[in-house]
N, C-alpha and C positions, 0 to 999 in steps of 0.2 A: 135153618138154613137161610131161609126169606132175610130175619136179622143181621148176617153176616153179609150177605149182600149189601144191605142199606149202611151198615157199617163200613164196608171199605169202598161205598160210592161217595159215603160224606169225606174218609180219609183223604180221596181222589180231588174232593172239591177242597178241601183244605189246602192240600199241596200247593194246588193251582194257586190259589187266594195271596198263599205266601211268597209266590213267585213272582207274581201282580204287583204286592204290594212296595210302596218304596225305601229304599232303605235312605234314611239320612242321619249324616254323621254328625257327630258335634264339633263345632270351630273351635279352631284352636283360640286361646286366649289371645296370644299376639293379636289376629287376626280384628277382635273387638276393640281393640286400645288403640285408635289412632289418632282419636281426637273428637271435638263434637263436631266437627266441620266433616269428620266422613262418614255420616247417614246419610242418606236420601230419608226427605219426608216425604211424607204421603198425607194430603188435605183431601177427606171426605165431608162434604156440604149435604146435607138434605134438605130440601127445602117445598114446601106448602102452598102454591100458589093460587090466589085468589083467582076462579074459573074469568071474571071481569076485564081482568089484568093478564091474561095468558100472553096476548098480544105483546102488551108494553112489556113484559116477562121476557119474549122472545126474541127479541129486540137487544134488550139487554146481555144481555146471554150472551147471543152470536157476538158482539163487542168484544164485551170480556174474554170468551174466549179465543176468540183472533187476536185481543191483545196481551193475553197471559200468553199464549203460545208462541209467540213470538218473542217474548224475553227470553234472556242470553242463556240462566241457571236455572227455567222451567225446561223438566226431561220432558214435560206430557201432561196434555191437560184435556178431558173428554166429560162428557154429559150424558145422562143416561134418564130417560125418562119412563117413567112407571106406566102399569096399566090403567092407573082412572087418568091419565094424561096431565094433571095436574102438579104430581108430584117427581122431581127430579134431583137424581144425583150426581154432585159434580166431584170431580175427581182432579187431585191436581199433584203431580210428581215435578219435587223441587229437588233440585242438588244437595242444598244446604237450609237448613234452618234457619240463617241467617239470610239467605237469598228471598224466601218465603216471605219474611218477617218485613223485608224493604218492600217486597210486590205488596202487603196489605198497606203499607203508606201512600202507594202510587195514584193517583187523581181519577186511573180508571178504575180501580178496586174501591177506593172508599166511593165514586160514584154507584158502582154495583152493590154496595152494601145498604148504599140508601133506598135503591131500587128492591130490592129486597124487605130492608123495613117497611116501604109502602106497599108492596103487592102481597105480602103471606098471609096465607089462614092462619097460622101459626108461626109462632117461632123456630129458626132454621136450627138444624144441627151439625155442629164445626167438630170434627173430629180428626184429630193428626194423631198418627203414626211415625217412628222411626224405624229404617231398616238400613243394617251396616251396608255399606256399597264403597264404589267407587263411583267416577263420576261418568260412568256410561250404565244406563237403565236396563237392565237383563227383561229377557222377553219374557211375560207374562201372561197365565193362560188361567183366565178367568171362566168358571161357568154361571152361567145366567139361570135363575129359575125360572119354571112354566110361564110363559108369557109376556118376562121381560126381556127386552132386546135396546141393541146399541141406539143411541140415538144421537142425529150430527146435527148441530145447529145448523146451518149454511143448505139444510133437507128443511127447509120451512118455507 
């Protein structure tokens, strides 16, 4: 008896689980074909900064990002800094892969890129992503692991 018990409490938590869970459909084909101008990219940065340089790091940073966010085809640009505080990730939502590709030409991106080659322990990691969109950013709900939290340049 005790068995059938635990059997139709686990059935109970099943149920639940499946009700919870999300359902997602698949797009239709049209929907992928419209060209390579309709992704949103998504630029993830890590980067290693030397503990010396935190300062001229921070500096840098808040620039860049008050002046990537203020271009016309950046959806979203934020910075997240890890728990030994040294380590940050930046995040950069563009319209177009082509709009991206003119911001790493622009005078304050290659100056931030220098800043970079001089302050890292290590080499930084540049990682893009595409995702089918239009050209308004759908809202995004990220969870943070133990300990890491948002972090705003302009809080320095």
């Amino acid at each position: 008896m005790q068995w059938r018990l635990q059997v139709n409490r686990l059935q109970e938590l099943i149920d639940q689980l499946e009700c919870k869970a999300p359902r997602l459909e698949p797009l239709h084909e049209e929907v992928l074909t419209k060209g390579p101008d309709s992704h949103i990219l998504v630029a993830q940065r890590q980067v290693q900064v030397a503990e010396e340089a935190l300062q001229d790091f921070h500096r840098a940073l808040r620039c860049y990002v008050d002046f990537t966010g203020a271009q016309t085809h950046c959806l979203h640009v934020s910075a997240q800094k890890m728990l030994d505080n040294a380590s940050f990730t930046l995040y950069e939502f563009w319209q177009d892969e082509a709009s991206w590709r003119r911001h790493q030409q622009s005078a304050c991106s290659k100056a931030f890129q220098r800043i970079l080659i001089d302050h890292l322990r290590a080499p930084d990691t540049l990682t893009t992503v595409f995702f089918p969109g239009v050209l308004q950013l759908p809202i995004l709900s990220i969870a943070l692991g133990p300990g890491e939290g948002q972090w705003a340049p302009d809080g320095l």
